[in-house]
VOBA-1610 file (N, C-alpha, C; in pm, whole numbers, padded with zeros to 5 digits, always signed):
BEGIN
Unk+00086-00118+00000Unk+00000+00000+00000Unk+00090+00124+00000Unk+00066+00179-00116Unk+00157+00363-00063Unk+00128+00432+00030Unk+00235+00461+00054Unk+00233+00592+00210Unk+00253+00660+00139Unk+00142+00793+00228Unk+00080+00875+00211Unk+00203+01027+00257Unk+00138+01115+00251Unk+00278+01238+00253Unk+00336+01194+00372Unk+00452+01240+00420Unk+00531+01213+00554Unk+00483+01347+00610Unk+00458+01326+00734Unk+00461+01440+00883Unk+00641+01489+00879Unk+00628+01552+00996Unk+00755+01573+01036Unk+00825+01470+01116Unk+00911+01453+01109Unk+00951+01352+01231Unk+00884+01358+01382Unk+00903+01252+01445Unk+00869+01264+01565Unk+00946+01331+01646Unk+00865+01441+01725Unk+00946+01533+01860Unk+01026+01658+01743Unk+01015+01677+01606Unk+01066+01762+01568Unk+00921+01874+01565Unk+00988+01997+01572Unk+00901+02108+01557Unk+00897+02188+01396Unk+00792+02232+01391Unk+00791+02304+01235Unk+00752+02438+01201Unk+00808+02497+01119Unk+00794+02625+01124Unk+00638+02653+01102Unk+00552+02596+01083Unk+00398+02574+01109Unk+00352+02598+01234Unk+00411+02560+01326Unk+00411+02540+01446Unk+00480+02644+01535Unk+00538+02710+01450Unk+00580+02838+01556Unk+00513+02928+01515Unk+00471+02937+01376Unk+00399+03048+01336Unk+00228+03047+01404Unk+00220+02913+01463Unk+00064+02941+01500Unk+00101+02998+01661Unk+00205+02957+01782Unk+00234+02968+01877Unk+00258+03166+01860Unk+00288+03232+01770Unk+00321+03346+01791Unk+00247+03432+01698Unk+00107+03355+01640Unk+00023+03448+01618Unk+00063+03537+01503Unk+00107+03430+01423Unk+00167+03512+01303Unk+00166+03433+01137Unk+00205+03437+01035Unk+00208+03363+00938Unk+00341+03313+00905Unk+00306+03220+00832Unk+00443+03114+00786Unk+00567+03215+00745Unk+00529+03300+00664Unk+00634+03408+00583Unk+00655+03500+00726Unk+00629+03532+00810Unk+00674+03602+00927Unk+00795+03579+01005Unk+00714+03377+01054Unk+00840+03323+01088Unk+00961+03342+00956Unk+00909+03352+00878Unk+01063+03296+00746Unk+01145+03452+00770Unk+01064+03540+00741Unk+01121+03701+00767Unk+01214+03676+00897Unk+01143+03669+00983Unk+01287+03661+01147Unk+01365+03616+01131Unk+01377+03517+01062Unk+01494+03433+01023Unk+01599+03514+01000Unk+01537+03537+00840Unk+01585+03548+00715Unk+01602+03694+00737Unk+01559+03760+00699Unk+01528+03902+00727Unk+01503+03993+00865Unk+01532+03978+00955Unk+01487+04063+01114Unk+01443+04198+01069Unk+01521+04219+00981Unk+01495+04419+00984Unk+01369+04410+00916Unk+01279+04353+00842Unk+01153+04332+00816Unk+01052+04336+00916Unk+01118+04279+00984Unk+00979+04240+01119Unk+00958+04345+01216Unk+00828+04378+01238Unk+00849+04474+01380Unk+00866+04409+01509Unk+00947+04491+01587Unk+01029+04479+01718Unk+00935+04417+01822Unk+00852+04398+01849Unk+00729+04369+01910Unk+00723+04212+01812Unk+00689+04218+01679Unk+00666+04102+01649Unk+00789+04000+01657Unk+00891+04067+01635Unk+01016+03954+01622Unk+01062+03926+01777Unk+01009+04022+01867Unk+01020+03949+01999Unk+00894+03792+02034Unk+00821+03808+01983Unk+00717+03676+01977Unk+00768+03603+01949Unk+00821+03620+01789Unk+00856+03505+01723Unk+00976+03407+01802Unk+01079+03504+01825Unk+01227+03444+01853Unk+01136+03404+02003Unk+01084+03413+02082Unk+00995+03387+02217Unk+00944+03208+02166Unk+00878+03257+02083Unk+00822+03109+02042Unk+00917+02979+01989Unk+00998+03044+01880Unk+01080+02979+01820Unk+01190+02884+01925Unk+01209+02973+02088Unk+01288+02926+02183Unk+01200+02809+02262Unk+01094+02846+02286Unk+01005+02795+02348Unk+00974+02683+02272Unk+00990+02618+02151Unk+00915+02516+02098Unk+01032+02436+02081Unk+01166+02529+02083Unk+01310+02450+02051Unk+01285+02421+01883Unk+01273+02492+01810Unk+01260+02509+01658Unk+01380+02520+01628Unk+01427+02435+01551Unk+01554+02438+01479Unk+01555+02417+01361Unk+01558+02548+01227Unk+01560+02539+01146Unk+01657+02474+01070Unk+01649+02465+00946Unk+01760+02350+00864Unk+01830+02429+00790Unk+01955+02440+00884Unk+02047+02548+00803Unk+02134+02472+00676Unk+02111+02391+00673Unk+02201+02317+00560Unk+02097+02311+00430Unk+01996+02313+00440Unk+01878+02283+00341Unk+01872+02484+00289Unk+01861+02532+00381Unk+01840+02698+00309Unk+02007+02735+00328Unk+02135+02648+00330Unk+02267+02752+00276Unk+02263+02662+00145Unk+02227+02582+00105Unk+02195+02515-00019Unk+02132+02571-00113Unk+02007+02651-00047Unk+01925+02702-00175Unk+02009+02861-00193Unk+02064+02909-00075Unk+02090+03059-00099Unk+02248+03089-00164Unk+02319+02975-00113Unk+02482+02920-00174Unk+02552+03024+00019Unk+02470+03062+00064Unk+02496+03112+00216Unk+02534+02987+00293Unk+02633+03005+00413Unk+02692+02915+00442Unk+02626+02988+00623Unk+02586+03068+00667Unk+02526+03109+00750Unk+02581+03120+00878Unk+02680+03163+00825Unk+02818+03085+00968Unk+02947+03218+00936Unk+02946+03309+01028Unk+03077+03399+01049Unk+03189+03397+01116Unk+03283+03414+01054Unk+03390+03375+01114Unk+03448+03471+01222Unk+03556+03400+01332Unk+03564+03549+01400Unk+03744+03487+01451Unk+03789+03580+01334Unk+03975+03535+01412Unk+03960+03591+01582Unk+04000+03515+01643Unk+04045+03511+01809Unk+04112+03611+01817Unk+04141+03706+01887Unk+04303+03798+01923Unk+04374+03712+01984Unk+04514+03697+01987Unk+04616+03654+02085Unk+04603+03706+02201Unk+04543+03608+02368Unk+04542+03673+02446Unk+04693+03614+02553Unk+04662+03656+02646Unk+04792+03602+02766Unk+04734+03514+02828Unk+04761+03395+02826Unk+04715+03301+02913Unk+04704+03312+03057Unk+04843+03391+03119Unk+04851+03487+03289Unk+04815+03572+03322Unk+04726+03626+03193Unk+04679+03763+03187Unk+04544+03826+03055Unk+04423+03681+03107Unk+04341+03723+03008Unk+04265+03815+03003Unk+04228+03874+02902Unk+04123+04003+02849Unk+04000+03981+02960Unk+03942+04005+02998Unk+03791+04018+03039Unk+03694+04089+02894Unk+03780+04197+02867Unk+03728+04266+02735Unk+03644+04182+02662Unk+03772+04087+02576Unk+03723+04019+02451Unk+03652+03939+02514Unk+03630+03888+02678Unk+03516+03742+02614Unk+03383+03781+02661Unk+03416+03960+02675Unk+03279+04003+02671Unk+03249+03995+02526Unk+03286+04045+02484Unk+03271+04068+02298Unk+03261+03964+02281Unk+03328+03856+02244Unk+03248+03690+02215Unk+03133+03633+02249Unk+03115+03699+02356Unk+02965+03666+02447Unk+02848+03733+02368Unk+02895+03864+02365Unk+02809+03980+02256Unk+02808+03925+02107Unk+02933+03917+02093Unk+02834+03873+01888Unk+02838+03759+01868Unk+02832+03632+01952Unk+02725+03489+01955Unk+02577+03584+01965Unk+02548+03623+02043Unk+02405+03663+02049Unk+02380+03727+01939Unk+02485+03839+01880Unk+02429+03919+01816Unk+02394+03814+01683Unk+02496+03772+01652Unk+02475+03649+01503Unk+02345+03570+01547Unk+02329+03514+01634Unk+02204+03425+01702Unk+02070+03460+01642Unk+02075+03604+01686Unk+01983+03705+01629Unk+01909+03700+01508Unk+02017+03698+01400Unk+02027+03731+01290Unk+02043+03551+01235Unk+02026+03452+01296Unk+02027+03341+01218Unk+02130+03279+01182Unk+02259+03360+01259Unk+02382+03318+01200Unk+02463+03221+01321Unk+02580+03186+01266Unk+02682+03121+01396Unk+02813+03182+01363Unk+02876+03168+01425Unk+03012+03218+01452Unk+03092+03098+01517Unk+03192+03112+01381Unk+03325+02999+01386Unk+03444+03061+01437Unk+03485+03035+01578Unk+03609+03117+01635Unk+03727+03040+01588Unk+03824+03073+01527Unk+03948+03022+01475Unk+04067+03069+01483Unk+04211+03032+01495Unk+04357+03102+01528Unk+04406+03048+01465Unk+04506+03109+01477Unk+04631+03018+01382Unk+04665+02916+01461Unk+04789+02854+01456Unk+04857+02740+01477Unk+05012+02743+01493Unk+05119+02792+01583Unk+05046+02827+01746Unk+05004+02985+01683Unk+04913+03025+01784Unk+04897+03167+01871Unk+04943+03261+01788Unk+05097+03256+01819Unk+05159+03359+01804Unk+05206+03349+01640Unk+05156+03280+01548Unk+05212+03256+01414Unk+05123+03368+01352Unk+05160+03358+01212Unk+05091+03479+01104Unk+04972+03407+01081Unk+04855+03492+01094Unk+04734+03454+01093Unk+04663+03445+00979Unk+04735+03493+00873Unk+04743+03455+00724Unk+04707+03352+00626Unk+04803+03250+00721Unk+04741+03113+00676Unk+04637+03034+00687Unk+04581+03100+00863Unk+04455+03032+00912Unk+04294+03073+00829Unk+04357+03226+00780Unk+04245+03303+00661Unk+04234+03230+00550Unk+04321+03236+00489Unk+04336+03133+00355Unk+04296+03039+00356Unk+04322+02957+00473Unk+04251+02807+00489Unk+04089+02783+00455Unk+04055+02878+00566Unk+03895+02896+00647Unk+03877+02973+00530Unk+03849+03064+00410Unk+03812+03115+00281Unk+03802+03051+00167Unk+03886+02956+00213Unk+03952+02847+00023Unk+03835+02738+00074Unk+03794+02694+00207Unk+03733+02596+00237Unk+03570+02664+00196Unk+03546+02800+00180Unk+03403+02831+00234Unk+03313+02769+00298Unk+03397+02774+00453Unk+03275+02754+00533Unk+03254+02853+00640Unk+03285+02991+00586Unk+03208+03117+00625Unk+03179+03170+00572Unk+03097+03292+00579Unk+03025+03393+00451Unk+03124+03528+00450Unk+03140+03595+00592Unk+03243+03681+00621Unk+03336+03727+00751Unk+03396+03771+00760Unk+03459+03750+00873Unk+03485+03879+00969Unk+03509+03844+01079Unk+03493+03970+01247Unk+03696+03982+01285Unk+03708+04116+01257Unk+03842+04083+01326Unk+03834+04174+01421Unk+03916+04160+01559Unk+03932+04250+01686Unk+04061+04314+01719Unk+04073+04380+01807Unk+04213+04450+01850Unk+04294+04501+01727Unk+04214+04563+01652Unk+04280+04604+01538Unk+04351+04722+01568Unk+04484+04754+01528Unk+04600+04867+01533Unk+04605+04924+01432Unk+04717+05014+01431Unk+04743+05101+01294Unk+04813+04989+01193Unk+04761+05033+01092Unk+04874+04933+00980Unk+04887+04796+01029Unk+04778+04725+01009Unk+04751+04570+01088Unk+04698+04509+00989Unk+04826+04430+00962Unk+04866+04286+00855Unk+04736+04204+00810Unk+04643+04191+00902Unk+04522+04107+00917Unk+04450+04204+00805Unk+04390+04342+00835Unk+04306+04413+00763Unk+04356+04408+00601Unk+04491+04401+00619Unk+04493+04429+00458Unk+04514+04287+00376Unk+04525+04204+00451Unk+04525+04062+00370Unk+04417+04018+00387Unk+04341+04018+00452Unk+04120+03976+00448Unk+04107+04106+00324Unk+04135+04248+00302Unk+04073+04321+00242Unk+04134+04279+00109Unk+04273+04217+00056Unk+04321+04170-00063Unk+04256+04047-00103Unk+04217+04006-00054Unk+04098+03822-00097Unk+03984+03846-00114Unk+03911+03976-00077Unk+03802+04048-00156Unk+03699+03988-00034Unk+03712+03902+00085Unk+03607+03858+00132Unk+03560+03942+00234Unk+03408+03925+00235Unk+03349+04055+00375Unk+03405+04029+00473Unk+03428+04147+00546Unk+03498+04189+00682Unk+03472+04330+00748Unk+03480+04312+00919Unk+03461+04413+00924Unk+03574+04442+01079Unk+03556+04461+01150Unk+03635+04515+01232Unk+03540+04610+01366Unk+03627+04528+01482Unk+03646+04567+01613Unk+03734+04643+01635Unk+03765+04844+01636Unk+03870+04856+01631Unk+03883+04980+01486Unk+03901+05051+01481Unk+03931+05162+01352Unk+04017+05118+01259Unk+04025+05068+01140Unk+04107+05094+01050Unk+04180+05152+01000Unk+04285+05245+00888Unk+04373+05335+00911Unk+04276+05424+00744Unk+04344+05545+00715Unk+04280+05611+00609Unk+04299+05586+00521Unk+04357+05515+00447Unk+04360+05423+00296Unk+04290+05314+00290Unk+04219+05209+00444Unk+04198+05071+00444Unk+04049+05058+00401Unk+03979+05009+00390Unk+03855+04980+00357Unk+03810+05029+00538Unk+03664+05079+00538Unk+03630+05142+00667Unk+03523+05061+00709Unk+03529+04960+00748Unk+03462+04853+00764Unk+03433+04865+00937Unk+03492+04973+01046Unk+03522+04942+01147Unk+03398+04997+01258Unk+03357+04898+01342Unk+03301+04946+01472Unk+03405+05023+01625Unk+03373+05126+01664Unk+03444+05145+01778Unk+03404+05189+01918Unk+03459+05234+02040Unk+03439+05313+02140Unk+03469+05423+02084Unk+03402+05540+02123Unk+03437+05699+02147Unk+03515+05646+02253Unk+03675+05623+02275Unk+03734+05645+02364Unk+03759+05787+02437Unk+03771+05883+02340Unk+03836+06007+02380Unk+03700+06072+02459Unk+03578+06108+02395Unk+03430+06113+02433Unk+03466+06050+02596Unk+03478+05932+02560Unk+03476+05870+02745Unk+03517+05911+02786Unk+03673+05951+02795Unk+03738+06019+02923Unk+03686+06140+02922Unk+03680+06186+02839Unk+03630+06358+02854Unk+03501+06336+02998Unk+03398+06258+02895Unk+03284+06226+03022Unk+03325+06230+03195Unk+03437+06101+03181Unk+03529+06077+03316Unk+03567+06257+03366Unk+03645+06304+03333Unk+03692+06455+03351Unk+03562+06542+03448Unk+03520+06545+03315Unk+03392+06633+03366Unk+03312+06595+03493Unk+03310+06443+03527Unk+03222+06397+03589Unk+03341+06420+03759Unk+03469+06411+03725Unk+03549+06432+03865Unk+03532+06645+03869Unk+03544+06658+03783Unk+03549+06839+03773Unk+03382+06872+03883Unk+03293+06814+03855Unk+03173+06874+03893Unk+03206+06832+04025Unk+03259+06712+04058Unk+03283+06687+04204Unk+03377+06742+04274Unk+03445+06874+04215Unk+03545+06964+04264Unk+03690+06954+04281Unk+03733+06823+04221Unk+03861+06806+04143Unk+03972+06912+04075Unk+04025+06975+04074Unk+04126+07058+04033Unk+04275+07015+03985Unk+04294+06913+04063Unk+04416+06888+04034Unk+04418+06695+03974Unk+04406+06669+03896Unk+04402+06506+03871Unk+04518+06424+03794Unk+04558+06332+03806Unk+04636+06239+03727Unk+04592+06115+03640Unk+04695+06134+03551Unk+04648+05975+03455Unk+04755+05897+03473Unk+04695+05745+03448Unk+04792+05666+03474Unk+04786+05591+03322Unk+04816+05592+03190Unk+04791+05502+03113Unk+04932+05399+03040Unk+04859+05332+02935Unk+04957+05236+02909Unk+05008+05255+02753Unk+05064+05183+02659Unk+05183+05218+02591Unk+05048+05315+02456Unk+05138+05426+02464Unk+05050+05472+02297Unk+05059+05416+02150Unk+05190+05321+02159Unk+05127+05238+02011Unk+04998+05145+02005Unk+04879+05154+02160Unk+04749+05080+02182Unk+04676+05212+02098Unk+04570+05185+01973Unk+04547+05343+01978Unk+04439+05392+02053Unk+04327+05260+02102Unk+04254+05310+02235Unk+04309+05372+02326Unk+04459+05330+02388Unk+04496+05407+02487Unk+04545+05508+02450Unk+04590+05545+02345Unk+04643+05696+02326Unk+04511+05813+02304Unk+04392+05691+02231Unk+04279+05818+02269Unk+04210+05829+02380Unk+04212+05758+02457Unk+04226+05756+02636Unk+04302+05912+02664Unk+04433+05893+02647Unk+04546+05962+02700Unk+04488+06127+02644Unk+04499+06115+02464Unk+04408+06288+02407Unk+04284+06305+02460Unk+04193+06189+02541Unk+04063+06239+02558Unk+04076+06330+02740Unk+04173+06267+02729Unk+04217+06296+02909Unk+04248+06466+02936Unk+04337+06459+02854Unk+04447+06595+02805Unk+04331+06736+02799Unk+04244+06664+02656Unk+04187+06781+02607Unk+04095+06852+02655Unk+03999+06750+02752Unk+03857+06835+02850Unk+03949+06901+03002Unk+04108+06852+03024Unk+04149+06880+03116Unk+04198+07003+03092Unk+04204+07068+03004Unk+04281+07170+02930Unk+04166+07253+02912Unk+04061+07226+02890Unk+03946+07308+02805Unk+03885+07340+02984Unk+03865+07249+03050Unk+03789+07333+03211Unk+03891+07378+03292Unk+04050+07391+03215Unk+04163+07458+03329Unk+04196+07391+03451Unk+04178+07255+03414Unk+04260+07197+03530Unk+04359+07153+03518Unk+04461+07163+03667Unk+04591+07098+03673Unk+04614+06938+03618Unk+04678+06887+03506Unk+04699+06727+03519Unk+04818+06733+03487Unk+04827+06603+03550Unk+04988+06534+03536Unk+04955+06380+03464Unk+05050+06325+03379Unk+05046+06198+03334Unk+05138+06094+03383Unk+05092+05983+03402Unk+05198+05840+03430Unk+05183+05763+03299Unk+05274+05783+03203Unk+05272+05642+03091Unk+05353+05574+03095Unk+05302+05439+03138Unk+05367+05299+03148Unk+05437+05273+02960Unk+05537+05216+02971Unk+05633+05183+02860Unk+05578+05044+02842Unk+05567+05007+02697Unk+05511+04872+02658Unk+05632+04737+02673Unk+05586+04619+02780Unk+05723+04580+02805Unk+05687+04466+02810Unk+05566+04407+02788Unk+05481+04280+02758Unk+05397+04242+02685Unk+05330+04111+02651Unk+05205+04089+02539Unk+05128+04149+02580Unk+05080+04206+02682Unk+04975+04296+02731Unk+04963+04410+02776Unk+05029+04497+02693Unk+05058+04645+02737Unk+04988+04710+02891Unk+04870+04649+02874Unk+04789+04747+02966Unk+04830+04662+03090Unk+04850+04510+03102Unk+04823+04451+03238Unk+04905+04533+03347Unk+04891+04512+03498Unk+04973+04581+03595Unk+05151+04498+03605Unk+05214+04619+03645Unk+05348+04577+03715Unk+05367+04626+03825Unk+05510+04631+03874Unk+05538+04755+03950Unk+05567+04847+03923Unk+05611+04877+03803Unk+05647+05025+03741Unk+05504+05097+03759Unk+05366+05032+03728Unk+05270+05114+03741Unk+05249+05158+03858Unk+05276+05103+03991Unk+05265+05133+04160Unk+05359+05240+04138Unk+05492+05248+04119Unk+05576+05350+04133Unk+05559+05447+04064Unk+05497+05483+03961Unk+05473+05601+03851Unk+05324+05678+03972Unk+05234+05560+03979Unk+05134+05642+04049Unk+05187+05743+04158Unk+05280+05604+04239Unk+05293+05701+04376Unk+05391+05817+04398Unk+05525+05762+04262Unk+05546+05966+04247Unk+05449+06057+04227Unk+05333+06021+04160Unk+05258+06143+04106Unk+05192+06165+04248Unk+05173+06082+04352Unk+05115+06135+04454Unk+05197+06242+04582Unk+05312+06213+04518Unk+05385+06245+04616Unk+05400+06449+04618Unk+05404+06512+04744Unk+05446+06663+04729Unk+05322+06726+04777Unk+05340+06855+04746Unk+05215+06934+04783Unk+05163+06942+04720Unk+05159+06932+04591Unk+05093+06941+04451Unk+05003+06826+04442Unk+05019+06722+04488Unk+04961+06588+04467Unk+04797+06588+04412Unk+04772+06537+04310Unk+04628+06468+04261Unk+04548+06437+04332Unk+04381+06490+04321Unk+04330+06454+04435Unk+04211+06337+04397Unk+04231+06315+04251Unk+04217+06272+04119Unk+04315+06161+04107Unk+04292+06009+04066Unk+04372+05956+03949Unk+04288+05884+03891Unk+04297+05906+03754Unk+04208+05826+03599Unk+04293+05727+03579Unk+04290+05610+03523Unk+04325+05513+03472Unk+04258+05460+03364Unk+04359+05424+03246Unk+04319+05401+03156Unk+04264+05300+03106Unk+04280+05199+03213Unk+04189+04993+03226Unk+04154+05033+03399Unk+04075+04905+03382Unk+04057+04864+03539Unk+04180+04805+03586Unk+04248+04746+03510Unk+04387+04651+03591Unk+04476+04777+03631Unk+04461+04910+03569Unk+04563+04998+03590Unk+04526+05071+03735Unk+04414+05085+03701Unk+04321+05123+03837Unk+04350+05051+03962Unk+04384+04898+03963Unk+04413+04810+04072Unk+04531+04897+04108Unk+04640+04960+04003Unk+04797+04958+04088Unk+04758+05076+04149Unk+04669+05223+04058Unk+04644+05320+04158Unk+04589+05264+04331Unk+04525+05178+04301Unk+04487+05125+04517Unk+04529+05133+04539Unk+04639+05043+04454Unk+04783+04991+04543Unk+04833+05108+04591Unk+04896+05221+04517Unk+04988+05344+04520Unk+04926+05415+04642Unk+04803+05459+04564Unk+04723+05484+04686Unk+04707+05441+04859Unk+04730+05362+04873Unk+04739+05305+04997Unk+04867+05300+05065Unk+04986+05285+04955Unk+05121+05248+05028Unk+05147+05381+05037Unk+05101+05522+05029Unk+05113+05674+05031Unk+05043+05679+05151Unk+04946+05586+05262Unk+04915+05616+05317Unk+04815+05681+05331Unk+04727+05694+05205Unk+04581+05753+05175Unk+04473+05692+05144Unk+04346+05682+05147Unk+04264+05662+05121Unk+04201+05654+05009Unk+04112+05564+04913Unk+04097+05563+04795Unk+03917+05613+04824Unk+03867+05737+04748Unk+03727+05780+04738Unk+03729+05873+04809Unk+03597+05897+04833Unk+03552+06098+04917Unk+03659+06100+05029Unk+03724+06188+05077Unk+03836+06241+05159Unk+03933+06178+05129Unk+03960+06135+05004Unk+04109+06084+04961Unk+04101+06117+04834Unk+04153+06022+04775Unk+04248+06025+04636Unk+04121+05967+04548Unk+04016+06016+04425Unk+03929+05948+04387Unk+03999+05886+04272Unk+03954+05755+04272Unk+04002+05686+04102Unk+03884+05605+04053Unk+03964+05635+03901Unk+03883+05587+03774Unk+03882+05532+03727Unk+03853+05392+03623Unk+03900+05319+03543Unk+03828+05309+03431Unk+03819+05210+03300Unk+03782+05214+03209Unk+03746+05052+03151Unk+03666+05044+03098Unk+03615+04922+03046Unk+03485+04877+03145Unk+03498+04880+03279Unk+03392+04803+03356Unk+03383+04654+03355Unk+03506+04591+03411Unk+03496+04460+03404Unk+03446+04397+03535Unk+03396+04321+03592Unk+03310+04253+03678Unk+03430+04272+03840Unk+03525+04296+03785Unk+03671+04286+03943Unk+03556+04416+04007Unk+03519+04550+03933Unk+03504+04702+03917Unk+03390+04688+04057Unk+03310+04593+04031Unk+03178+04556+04141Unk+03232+04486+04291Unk+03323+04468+04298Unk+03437+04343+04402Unk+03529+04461+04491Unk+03562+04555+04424Unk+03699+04594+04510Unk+03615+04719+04609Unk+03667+04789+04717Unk+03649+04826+04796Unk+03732+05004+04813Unk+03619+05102+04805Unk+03532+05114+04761Unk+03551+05043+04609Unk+03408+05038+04569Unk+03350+04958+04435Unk+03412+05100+04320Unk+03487+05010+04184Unk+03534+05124+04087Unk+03470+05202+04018Unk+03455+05360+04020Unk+03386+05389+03888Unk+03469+05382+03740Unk+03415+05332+03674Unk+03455+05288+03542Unk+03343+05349+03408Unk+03382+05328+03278Unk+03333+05338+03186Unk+03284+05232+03118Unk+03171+05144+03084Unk+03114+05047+03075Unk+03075+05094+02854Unk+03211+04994+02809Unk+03211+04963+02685Unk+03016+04886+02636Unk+02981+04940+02520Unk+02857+04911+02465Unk+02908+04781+02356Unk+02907+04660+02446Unk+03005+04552+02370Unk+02887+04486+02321Unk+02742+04517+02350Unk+02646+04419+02288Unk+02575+04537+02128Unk+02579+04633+02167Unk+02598+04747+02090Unk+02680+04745+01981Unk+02788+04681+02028Unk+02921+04691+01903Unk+02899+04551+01831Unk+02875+04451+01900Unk+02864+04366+01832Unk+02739+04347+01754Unk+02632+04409+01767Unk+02475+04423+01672Unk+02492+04499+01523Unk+02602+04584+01565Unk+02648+04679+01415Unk+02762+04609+01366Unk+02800+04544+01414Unk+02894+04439+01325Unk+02856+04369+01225Unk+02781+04272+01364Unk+02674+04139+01213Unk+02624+04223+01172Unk+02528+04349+01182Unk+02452+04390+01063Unk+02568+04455+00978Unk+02617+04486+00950Unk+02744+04579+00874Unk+02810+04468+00758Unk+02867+04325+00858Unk+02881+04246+00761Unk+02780+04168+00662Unk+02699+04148+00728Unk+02592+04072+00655Unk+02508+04158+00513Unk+02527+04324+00548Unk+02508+04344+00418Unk+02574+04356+00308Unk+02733+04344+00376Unk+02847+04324+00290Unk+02790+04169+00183Unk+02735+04079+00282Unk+02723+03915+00211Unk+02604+03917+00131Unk+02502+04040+00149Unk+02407+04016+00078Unk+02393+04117-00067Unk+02551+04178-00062Unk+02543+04247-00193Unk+02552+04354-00192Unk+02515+04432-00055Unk+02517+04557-00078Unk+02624+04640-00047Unk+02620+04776-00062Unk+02770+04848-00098Unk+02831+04853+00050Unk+02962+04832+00040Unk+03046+04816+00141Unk+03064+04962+00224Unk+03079+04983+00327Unk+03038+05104+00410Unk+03147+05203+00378Unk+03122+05323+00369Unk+03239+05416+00329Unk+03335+05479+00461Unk+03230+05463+00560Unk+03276+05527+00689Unk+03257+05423+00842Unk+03370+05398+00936Unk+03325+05358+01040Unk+03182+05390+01125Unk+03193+05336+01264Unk+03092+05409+01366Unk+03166+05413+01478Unk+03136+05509+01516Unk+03176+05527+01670Unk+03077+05505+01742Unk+03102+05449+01877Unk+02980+05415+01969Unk+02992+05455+02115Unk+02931+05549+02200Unk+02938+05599+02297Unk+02944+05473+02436Unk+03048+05507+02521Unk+03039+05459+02659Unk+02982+05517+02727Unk+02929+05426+02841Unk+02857+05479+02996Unk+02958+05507+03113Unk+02979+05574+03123Unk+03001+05610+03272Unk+02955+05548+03398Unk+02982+05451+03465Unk+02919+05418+03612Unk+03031+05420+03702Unk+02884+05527+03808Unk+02973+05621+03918Unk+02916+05524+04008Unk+03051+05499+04089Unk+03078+05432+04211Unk+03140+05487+04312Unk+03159+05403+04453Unk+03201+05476+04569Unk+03386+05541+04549Unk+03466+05469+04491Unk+03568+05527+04376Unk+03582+05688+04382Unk+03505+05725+04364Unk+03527+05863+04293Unk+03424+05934+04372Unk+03278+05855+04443Unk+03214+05954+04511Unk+03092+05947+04468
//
């Protein structure tokens, strides 16, 4: 006897089935998918609601077949320190899994072979194979080997990090300089006059626009500053030493002393405590206020709690995938970066 059409498998869910759970039509669900910026914000919260809720797992191998989309972004790793990892980046990894998630996509994290080799080869590999559509690079510098060999193979890319003025402008960033200024202003209203920076090597170019963002609102409201720049003397420019304890605590030292110190990371911020304390002073209101930057989870732990600048890393990573993905779907490649504003969170730190 012939059998009759097939169902779905058993315990599998169907896009039939999410579209009735969220009160919507078959082409709705296909839009969220496929399309998000189609859907309204209200509706594509249903959908992706339902779609979680039913455990719907579409067949990405059946639609990168029909579209020749491979639905999958790549994201070279940065080289981190194994004694001294980022908190940064695995916020950002955390951020554009979701953000790709979003958007229907996955993200293939890949390095070279070791670490520290030219990452050149691991591109070539992962491109000649196509089994990504386009690719995420991070910690990008001036004149960085990576940007211009992804931008010579013609494949989409975009960047964590500014590019330089000849490179393709593919790049998401912090208003670093914007931030500190914010920082400035926000110790100035609290009656600050005299403040210090503590930052780390200026071939970082976040930290050098740290360092001009520091300079220039300190200059523009007429206040006294003094600078501490740490010399680059490891894989991790910014992490702490003792040179950073000793740079702070000259700057504390005299009658002149900072009543103020900014730091240009939170790890730099740890050596100001330090300095701070072995001077025999107090860190927050009737002492020495300090600042840091990024907002990494230590910032909520230390005593008083740090005020910091809290990077928009889910922010940065939403204009990424969208940035690349219209690179994959044809459309014209972006002429100009974005800059993206930090938050400020004021803690007992500073007052």
């Amino acid at each position: 006897m012939p059998e009759g059409p097939r169902g779905p498998r058993s315990g599998a869910t169907t896009i039939e089935e999410v579209a009735r759970a969220a009160g919507v039509s078959r082409q709705t669900v296909s839009n969220a998918l496929n399309a998000p910026h189609r859907v309204r914000p209200a509706t594509l919260a249903r959908v992706t609601a339902a779609i979680r809720g039913l455990g719907y797992q579409p067949d990405q191998s059946a639609r990168s077949l029909r579209s020749g989309a491979r639905r999958t972004i790549g994201y070279l790793a940065p080289v981190d320190d194994p004694f001294d990892p980022n908190p940064l980046m695995a916020g950002f990894l955390e951020a554009l899994v979701d953000a790709a998630g979003a958007r229907g996509q996955r993200v293939l994290l890949f390095r070279p072979v070791p670490p520290t080799a030219d990452p050149s080869a691991a591109v070539d590999e992962l491109v000649a194979a196509r089994q990504v559509d386009g690719l995420v690079l991070a910690d990008v510098v001036r004149e960085d080997a990576r940007v211009g060999h992804v931008a010579r193979l013609g494949v989409p890319f975009v960047t964590f990090g500014r590019t330089g003025p000849g490179e393709p402008q593919h790049w998401v960033d912090v208003a670093n300089d914007a931030a500190m200024a914010a920082v400035v202003r926000h110790l100035a209203a609290l009656g600050h006059r005299r403040i210090g920076y503590l930052g780390a090597s200026e071939e970082l170019p976040w930290m050098a626009a740290r360092r001009a963002g520091f300079l220039a609102e300190s200059r523009r409201l007429g206040l006294a500053a003094a600078t501490a720049d740490i010399p680059r003397t490891g894989a991790r420019p910014e992490a702490s030493a003792p040179s950073e304890t000793a740079a702070v605590r000259a700057l504390l030292r005299g009658p002149d002393r900072p009543t103020a110190v900014v730091a240009g990371s939170d790890l730099l911020a740890l050596d100001v405590y330090e300095a701070v304390r072995a001077e025999g002073l107090t860190v927050g209101p009737g002492g020495v206020a300090v600042t840091g930057f990024h907002d990494t989870p230590i910032c909520r732990h230390l005593h008083p709690a740090l005020t910091s600048v809290r990077l928009p890393l889910q922010a940065i990573a939403v204009s990424l995938v969208g940035r690349l993905l219209d690179q994959v779907r044809g459309q014209p490649a972006p002429t100009a970066g974005v800059e993206l504003a930090g938050e400020l969170v004021v803690r007992g730190s500073s007052g």
